[in-house]
N, CA and C atoms as a LAMMPS dump frame, in Angstrom:
ITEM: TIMESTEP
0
ITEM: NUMBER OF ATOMS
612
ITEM: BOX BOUNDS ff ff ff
-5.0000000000000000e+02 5.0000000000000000e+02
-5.0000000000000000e+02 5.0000000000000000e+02
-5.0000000000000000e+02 5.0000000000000000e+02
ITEM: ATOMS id mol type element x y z
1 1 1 N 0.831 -1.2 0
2 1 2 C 0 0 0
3 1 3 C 0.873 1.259 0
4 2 1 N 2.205 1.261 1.052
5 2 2 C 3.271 2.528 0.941
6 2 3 C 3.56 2.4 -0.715
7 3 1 N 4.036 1.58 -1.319
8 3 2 C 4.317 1.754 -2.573
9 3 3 C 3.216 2.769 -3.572
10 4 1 N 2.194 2.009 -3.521
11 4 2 C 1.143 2.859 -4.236
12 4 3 C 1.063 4.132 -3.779
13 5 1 N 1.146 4.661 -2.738
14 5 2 C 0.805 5.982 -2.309
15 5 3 C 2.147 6.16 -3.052
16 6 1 N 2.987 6.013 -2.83
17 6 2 C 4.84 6.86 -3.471
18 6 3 C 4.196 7.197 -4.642
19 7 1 N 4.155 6.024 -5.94
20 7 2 C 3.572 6.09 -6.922
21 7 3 C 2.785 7.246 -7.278
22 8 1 N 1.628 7.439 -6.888
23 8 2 C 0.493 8.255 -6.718
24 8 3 C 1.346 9.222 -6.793
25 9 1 N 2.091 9.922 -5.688
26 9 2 C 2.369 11.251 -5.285
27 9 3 C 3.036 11.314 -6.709
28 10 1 N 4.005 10.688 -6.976
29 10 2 C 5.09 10.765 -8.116
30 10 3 C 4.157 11.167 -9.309
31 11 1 N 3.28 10.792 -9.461
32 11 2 C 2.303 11.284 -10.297
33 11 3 C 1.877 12.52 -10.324
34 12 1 N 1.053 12.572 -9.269
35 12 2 C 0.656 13.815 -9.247
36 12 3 C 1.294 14.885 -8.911
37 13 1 N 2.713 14.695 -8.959
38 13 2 C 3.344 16.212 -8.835
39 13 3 C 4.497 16.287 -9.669
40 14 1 N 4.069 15.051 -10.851
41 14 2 C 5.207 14.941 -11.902
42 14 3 C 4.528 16.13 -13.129
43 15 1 N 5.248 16.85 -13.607
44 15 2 C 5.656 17.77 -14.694
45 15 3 C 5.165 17.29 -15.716
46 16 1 N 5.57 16.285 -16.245
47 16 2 C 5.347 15.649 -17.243
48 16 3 C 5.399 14.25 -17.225
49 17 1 N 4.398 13.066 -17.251
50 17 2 C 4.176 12.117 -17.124
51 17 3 C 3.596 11.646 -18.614
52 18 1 N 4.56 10.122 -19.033
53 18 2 C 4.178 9.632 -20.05
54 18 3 C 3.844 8.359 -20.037
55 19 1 N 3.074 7.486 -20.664
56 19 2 C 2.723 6.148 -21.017
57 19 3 C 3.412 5.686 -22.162
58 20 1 N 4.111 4.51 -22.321
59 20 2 C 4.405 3.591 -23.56
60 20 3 C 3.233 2.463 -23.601
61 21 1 N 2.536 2.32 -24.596
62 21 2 C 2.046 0.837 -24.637
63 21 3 C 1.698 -0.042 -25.201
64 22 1 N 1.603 -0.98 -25.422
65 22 2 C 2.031 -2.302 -26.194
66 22 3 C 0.572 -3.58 -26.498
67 23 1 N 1.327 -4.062 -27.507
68 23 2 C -0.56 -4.995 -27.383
69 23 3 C -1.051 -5.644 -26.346
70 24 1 N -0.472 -5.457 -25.407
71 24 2 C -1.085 -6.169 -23.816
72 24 3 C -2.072 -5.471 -23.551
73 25 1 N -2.267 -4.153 -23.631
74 25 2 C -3.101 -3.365 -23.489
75 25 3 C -4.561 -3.3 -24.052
76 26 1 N -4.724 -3.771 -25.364
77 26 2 C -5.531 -4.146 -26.342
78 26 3 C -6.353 -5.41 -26.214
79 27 1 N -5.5 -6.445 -25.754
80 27 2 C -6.13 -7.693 -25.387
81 27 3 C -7.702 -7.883 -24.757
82 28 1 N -7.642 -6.915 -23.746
83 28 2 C -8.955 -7.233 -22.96
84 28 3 C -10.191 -6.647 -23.999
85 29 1 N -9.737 -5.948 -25.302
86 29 2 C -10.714 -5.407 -25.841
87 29 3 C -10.933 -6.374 -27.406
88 30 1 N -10.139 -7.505 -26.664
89 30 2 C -10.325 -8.691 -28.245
90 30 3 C -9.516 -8.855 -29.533
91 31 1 N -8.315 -7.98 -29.353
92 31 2 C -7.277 -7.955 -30.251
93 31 3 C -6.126 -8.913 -29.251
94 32 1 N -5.71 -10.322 -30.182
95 32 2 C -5.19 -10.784 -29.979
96 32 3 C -3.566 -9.983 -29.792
97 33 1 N -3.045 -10.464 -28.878
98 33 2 C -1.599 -10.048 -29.097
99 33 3 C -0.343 -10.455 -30.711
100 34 1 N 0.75 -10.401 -30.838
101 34 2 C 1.401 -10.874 -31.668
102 34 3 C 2.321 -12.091 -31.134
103 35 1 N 3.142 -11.932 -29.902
104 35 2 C 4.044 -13.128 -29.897
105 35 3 C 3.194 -14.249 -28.395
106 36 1 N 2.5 -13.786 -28.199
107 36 2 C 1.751 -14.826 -27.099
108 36 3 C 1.391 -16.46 -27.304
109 37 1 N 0.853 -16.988 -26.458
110 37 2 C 0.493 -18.214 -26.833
111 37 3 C -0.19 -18.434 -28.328
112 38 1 N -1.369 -17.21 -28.393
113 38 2 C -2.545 -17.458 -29.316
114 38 3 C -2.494 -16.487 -30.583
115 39 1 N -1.437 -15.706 -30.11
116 39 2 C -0.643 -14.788 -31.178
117 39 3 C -1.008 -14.564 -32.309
118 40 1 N -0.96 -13.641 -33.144
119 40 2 C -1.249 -13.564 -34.581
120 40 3 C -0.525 -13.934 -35.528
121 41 1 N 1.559 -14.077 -34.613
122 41 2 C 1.79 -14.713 -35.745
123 41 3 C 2.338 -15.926 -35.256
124 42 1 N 1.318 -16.85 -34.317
125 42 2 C 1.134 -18.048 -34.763
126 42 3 C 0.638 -18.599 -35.939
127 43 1 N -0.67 -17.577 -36.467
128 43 2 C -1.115 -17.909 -37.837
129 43 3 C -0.911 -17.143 -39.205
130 44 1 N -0.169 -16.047 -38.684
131 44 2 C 0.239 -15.042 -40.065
132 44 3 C 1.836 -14.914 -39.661
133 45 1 N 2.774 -15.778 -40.536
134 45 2 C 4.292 -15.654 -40
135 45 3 C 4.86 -14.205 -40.304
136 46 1 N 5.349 -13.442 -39.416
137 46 2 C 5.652 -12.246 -40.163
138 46 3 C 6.837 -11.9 -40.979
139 47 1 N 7.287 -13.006 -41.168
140 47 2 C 8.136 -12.77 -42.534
141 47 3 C 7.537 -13.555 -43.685
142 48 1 N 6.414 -13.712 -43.845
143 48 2 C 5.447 -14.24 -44.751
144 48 3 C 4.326 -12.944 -44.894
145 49 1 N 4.021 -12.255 -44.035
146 49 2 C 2.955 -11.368 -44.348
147 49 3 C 3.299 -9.783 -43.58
148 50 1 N 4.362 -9.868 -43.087
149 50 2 C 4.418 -8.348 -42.693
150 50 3 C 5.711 -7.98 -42.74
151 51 1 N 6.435 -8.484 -43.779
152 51 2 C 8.008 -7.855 -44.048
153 51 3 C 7.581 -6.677 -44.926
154 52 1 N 8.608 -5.387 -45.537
155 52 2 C 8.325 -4.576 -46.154
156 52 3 C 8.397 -5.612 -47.887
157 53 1 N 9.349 -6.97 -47.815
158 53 2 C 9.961 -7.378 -49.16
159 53 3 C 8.507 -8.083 -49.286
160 54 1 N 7.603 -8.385 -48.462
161 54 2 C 6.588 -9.636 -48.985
162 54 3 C 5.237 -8.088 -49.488
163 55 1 N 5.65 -6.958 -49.191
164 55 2 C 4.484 -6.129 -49.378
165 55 3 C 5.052 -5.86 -50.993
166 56 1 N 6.337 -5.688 -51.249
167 56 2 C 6.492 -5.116 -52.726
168 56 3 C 6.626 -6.511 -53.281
169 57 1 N 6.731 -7.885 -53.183
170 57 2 C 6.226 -8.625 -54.259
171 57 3 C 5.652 -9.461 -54.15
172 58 1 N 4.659 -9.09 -53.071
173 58 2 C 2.834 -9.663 -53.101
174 58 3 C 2.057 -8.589 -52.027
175 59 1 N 1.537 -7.833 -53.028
176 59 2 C 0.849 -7.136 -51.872
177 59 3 C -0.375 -7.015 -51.229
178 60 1 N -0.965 -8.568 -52.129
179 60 2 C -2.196 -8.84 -51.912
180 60 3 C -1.765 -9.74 -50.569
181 61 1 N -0.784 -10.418 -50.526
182 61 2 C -0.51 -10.606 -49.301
183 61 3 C -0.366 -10.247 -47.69
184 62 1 N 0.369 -8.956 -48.331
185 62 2 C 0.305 -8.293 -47.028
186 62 3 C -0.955 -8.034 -46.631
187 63 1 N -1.795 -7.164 -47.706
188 63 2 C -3.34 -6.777 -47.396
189 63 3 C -3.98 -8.08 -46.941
190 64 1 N -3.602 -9.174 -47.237
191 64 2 C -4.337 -10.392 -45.965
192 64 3 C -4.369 -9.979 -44.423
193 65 1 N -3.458 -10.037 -44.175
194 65 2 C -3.495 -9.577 -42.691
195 65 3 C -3.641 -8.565 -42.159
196 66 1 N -3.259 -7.515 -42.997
197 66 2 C -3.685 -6.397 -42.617
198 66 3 C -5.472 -6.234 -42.777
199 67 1 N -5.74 -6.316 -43.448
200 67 2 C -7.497 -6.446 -43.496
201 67 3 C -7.906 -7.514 -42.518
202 68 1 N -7.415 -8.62 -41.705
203 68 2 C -7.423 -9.147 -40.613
204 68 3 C -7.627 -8.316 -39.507
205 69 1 N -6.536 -7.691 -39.415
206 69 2 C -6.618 -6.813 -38.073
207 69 3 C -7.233 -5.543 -38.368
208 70 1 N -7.517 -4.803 -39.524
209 70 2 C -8.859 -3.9 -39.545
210 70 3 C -9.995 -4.279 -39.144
211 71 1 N -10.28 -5.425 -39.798
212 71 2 C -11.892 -6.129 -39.23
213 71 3 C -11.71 -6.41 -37.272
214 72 1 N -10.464 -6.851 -36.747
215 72 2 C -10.732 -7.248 -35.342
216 72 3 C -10.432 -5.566 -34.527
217 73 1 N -9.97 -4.475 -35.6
218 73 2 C -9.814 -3.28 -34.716
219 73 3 C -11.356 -2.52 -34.456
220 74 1 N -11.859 -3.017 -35.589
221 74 2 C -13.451 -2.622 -35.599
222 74 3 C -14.667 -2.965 -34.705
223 75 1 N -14.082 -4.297 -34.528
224 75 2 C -15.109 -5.109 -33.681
225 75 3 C -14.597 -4.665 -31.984
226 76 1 N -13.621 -4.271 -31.896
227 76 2 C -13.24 -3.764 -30.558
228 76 3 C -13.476 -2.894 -29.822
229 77 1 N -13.878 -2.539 -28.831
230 77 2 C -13.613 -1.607 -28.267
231 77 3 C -12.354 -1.379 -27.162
232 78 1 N -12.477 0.465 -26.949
233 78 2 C -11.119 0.677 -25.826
234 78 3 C -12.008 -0.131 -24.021
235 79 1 N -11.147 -0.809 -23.675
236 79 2 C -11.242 -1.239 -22.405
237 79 3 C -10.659 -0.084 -21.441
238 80 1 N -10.842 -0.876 -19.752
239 80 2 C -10.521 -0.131 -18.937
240 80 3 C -9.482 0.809 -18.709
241 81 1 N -8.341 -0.147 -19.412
242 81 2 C -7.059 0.729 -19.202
243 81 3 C -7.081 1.49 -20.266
244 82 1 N -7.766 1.46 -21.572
245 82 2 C -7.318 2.714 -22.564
246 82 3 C -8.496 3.57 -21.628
247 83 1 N -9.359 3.559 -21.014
248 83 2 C -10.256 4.773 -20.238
249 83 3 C -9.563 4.896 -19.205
250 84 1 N -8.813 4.465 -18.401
251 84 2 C -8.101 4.653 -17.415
252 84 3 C -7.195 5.773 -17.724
253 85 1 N -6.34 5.72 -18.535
254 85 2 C -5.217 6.747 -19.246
255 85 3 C -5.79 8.118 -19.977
256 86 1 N -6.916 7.893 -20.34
257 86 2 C -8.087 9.06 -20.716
258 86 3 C -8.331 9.784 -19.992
259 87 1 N -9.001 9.278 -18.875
260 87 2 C -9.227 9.845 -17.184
261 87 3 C -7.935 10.382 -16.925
262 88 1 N -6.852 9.868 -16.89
263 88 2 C -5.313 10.636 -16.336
264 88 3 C -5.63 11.745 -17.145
265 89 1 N -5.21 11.651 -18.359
266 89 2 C -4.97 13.104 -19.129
267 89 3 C -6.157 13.905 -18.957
268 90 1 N -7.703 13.71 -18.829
269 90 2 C -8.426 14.888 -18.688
270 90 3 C -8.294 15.251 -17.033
271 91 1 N -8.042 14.805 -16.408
272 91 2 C -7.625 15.516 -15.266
273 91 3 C -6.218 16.169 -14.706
274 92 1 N -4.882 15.555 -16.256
275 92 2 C -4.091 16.718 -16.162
276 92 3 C -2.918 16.015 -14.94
277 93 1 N -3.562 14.569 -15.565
278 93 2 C -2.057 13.502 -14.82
279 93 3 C -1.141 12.84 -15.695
280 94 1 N -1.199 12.631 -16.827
281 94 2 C -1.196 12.32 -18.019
282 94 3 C -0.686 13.267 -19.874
283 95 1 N 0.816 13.025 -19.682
284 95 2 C 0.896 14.4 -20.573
285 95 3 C 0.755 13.735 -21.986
286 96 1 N 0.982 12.249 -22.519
287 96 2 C 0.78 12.157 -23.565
288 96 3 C 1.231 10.172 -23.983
289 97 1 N 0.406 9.701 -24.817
290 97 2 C 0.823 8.587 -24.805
291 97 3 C 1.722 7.786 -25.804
292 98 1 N 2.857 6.851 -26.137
293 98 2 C 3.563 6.686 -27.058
294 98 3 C 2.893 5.333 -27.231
295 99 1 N 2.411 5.183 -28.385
296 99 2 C 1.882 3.481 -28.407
297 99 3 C 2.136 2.915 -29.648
298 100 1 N 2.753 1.705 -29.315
299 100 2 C 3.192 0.601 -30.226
300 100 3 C 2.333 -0.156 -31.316
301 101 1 N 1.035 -0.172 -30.74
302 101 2 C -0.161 -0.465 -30.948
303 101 3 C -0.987 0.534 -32.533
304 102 1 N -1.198 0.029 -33.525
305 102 2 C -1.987 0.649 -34.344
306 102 3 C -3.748 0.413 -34.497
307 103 1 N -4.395 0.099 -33.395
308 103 2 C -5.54 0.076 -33.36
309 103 3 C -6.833 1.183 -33.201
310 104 1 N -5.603 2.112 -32.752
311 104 2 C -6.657 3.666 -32.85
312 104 3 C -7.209 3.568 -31.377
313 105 1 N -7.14 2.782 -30.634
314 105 2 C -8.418 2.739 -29.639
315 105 3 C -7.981 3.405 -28.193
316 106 1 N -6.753 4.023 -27.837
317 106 2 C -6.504 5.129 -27.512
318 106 3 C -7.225 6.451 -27.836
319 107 1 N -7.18 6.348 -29.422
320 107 2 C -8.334 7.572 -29.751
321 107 3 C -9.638 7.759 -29.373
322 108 1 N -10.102 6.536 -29.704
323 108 2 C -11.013 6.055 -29.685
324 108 3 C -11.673 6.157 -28.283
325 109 1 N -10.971 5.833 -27.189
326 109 2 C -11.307 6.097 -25.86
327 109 3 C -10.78 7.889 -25.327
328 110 1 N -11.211 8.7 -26.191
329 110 2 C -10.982 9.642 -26.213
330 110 3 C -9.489 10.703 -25.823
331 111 1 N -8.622 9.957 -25.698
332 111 2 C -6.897 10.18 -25.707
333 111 3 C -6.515 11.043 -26.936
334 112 1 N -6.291 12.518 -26.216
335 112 2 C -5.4 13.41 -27.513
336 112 3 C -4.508 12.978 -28.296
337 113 1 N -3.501 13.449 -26.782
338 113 2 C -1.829 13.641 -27.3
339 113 3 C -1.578 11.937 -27.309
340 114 1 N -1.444 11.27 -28.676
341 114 2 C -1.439 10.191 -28.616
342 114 3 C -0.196 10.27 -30.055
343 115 1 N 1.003 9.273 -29.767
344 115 2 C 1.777 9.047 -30.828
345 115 3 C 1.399 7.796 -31.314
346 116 1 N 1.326 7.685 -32.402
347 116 2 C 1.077 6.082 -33.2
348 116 3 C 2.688 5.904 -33.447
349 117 1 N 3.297 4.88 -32.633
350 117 2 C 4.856 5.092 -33.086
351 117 3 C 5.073 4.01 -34.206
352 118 1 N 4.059 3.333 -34.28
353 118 2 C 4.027 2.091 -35.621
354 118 3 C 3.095 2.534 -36.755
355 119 1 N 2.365 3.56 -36.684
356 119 2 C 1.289 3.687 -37.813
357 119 3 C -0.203 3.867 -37.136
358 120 1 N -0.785 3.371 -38.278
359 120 2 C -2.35 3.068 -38.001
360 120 3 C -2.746 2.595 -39.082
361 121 1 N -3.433 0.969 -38.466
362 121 2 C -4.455 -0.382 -39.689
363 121 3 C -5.398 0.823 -40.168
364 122 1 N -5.687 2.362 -39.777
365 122 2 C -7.06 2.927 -40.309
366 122 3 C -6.413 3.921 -41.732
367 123 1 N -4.846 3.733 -41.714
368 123 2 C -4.143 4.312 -42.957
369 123 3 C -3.988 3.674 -44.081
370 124 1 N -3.965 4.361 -44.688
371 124 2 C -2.524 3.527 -46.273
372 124 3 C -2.023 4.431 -46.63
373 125 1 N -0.859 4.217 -47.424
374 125 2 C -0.045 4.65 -48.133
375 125 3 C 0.783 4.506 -48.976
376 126 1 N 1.086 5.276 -49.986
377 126 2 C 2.159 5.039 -51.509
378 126 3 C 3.087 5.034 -51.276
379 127 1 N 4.026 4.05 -51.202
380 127 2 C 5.221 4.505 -50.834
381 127 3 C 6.1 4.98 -51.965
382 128 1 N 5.449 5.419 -53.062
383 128 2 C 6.129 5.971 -54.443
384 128 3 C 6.069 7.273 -54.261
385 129 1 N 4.418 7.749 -54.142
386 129 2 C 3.838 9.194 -54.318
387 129 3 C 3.818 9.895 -52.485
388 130 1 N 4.227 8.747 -51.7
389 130 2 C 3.913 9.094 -50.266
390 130 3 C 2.417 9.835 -50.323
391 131 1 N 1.393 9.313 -51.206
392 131 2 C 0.168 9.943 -50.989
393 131 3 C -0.266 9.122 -49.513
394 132 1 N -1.095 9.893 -48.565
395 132 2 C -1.698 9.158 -47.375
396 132 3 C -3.263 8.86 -47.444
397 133 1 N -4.106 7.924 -47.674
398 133 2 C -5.545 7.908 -47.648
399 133 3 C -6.029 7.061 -46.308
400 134 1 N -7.119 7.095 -46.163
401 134 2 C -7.582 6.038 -44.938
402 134 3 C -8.251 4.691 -45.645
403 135 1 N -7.763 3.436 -44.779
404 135 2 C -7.976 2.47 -45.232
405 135 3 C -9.28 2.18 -44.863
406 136 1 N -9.986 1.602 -46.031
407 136 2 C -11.423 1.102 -45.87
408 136 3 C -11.762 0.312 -45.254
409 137 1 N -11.152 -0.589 -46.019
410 137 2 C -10.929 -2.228 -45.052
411 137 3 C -12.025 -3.096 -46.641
412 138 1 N -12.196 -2.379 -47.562
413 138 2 C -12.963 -3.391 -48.505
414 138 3 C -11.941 -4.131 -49.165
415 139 1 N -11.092 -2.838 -49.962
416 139 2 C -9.967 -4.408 -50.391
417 139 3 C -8.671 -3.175 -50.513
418 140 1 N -7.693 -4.016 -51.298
419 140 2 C -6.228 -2.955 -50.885
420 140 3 C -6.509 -1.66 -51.585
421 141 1 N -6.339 -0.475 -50.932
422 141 2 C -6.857 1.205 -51.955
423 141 3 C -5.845 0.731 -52.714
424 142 1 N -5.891 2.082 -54.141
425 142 2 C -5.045 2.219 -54.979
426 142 3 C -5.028 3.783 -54.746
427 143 1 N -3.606 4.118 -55.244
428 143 2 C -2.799 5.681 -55.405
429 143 3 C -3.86 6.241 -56.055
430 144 1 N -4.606 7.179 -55.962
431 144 2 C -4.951 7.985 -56.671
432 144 3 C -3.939 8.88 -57.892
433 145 1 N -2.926 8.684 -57.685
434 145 2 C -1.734 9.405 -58.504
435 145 3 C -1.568 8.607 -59.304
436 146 1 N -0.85 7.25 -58.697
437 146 2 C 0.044 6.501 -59.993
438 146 3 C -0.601 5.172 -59.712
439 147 1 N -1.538 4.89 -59.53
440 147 2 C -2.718 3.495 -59.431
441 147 3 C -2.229 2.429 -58.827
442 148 1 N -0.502 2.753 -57.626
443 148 2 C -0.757 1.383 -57.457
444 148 3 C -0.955 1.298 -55.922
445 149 1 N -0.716 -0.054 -55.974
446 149 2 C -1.546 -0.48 -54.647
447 149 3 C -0.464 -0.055 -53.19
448 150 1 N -2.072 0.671 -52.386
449 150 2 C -1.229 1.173 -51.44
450 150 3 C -0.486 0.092 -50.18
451 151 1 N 0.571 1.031 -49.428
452 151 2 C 0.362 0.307 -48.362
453 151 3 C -0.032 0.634 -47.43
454 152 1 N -0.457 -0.598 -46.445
455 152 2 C -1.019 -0.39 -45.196
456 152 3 C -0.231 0.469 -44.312
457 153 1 N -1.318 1.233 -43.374
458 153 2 C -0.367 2.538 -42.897
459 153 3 C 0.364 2.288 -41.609
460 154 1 N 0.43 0.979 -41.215
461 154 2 C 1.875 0.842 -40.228
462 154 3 C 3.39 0.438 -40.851
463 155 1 N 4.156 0.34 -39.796
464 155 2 C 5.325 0.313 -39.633
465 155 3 C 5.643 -1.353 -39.978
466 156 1 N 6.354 -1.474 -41.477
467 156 2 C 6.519 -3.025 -41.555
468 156 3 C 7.87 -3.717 -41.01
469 157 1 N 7.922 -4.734 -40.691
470 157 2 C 9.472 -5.306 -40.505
471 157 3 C 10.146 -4.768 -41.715
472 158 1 N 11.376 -4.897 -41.423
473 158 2 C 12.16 -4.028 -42.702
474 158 3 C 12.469 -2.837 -42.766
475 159 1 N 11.45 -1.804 -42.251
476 159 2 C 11.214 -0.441 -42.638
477 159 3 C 11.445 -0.144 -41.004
478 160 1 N 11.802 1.302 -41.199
479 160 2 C 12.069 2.287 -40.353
480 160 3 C 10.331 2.449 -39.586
481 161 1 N 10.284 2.976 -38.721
482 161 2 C 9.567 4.096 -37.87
483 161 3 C 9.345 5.632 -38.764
484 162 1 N 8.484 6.274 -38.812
485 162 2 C 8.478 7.635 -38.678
486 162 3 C 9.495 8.595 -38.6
487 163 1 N 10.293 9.272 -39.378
488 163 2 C 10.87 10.221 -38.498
489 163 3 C 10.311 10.843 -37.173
490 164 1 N 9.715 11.416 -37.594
491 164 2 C 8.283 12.286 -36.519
492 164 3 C 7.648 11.384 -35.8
493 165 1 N 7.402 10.388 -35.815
494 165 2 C 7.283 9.613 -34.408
495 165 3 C 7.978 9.327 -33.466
496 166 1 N 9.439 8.823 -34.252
497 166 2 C 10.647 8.57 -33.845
498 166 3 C 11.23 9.837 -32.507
499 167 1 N 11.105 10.679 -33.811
500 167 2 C 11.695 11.675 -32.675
501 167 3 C 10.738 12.612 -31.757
502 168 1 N 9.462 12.689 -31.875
503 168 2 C 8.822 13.33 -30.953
504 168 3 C 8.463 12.233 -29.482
505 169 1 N 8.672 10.497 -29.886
506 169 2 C 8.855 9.491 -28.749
507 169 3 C 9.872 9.862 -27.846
508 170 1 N 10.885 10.34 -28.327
509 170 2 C 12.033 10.397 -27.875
510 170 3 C 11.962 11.84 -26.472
511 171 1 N 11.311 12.878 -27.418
512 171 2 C 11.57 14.181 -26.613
513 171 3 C 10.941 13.889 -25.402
514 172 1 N 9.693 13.396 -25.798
515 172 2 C 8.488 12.727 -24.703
516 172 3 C 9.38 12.268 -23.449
517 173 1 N 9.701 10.975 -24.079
518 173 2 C 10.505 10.296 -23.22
519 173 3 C 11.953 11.098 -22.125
520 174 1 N 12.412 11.801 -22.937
521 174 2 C 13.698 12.881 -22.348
522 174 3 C 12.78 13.482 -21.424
523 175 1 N 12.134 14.196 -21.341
524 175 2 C 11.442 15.171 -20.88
525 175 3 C 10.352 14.806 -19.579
526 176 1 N 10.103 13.52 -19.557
527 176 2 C 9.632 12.674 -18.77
528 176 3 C 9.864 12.798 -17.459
529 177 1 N 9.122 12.965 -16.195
530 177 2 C 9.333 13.012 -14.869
531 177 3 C 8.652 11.403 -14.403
532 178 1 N 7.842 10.756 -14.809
533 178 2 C 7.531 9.579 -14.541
534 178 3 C 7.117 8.918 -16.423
535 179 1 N 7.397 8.052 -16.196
536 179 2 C 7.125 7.159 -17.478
537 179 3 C 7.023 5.837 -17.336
538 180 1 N 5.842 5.525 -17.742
539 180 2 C 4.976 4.198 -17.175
540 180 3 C 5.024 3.294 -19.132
541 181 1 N 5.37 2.096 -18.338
542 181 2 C 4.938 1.028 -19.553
543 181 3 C 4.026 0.393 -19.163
544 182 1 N 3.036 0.138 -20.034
545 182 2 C 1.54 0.339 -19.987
546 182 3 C 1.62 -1.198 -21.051
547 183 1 N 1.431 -2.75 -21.262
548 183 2 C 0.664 -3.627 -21.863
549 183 3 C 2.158 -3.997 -22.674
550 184 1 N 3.552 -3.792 -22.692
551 184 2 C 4.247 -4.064 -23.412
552 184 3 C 5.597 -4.71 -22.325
553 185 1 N 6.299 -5.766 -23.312
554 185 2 C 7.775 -6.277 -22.82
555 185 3 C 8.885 -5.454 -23.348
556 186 1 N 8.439 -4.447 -23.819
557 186 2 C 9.474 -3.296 -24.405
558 186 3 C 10.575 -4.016 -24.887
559 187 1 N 10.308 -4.727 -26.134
560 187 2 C 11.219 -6.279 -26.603
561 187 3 C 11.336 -5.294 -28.09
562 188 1 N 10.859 -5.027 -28.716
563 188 2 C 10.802 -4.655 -29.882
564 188 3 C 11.708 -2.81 -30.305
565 189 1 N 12.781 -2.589 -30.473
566 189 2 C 13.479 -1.928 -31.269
567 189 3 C 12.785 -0.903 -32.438
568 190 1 N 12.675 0.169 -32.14
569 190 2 C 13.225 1.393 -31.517
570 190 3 C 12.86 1.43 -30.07
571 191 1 N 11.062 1.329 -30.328
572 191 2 C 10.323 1.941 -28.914
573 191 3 C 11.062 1.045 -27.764
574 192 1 N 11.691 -0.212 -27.586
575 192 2 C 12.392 -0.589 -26.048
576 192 3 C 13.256 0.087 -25.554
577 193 1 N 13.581 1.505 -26.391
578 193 2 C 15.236 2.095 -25.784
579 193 3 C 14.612 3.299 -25.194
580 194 1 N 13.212 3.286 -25.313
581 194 2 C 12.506 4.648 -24.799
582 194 3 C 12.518 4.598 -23.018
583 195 1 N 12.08 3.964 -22.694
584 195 2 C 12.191 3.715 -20.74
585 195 3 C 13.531 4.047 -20.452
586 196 1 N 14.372 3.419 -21.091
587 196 2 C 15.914 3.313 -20.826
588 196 3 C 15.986 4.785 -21.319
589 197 1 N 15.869 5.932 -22.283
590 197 2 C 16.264 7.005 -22.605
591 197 3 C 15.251 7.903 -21.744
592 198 1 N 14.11 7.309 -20.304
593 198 2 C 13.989 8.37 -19.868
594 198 3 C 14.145 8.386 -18.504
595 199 1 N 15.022 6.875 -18.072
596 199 2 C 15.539 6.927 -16.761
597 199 3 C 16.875 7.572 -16.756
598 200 1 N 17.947 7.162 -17.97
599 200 2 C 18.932 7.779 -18.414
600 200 3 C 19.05 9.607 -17.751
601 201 1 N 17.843 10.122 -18.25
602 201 2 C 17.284 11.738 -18.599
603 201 3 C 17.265 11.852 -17.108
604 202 1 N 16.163 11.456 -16.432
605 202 2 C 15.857 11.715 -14.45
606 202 3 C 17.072 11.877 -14.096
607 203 1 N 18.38 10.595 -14.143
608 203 2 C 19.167 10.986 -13.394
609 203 3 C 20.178 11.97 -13.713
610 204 1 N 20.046 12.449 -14.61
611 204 2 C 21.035 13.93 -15.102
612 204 3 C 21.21 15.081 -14.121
């Protein structure tokens, strides 16, 4: 119980307080995780359906799974803890959230300052024309520019992060007086060096 009260206070008289969080978070709202027992890519290998090389030479492939997890982001809703973190920030405990997660449902549970540091299943994009449209979920869009097929608007194996996610995670994180990981094993490269770059920062 002393612990929780520390906690608490650390909160509420932290400056700037951030969340990282990960598909653990998502679970209770029916989105399977990725490396768990029941995982997604137990049944979609992701170097079969979510490398950047399997999107440029099959991209009806990739759009398999990705139209997978549009249909299960739809059927979801935000659970307790994405309203839990909602409640922080409208009362001004809560400065902004970095999430691993492309399901929207941070938004969705009414969360502003929210970074998509992987994307969002509700995007696509050209990676020729860098045109950005929102994904339907009927079948893969095409470029309005140069007709071809877009890609889905997260972050694939292979490919980089965002600049601008990248580095506004980062400032977040620097700038951080408490920083909570929220549904993740912070296993996955970039976002795992973020905790570590904002305990690094405190003790300066």
């Amino acid at each position: 119980m002393q612990k929780e009260i520390e906690i608490s206070k650390k909160i509420k008289f932290s400056r700037q307080t951030i969340a990282l969080t990960g598909a653990g978070i998502s679970t209770a709202s029916g989105i399977p995780d990725f490396r768990g027992t029941n995982g997604l890519w137990k049944r979609y290998n992701p170097s079969d359906y979510a490398h950047i090389n399997t999107f440029n030479e099959d991209p009806g492939k990739a759009w398999e799974l990705a139209l997978k997890l549009l249909d299960l982001a739809h059927q979801s809703e935000p659970c307790s803890a994405h309203k839990a973190l909602t409640a922080m920030e409208e009362k001004g405990f809560l400065h902004g959230i970095i999430t691993q997660n492309i399901d929207n449902l941070h938004q969705r549970s009414g969360s502003r300052n929210v970074i998509n540091y992987h994307g969002s299943i509700y995007e696509a994009v050209c990676i020729d024309c860098n045109v950005l449209s929102m994904n339907q979920g009927e079948t893969p869009p095409m470029c309005r520019i140069c007709g071809r097929i877009m890609k889905p608007g997260y972050t694939f194996f292979g490919e980089t992060v965002s600049s601008a996610a990248f580095l506004e995670a980062r400032n977040l994180a620097s700038y951080s007086d408490v920083f909570m990981v929220v549904g993740t094993s912070a296993f996955v490269q970039p976002a795992a060096d973020l905790p570590f770059i904002a305990k690094k920062m405190a003790l300066i």
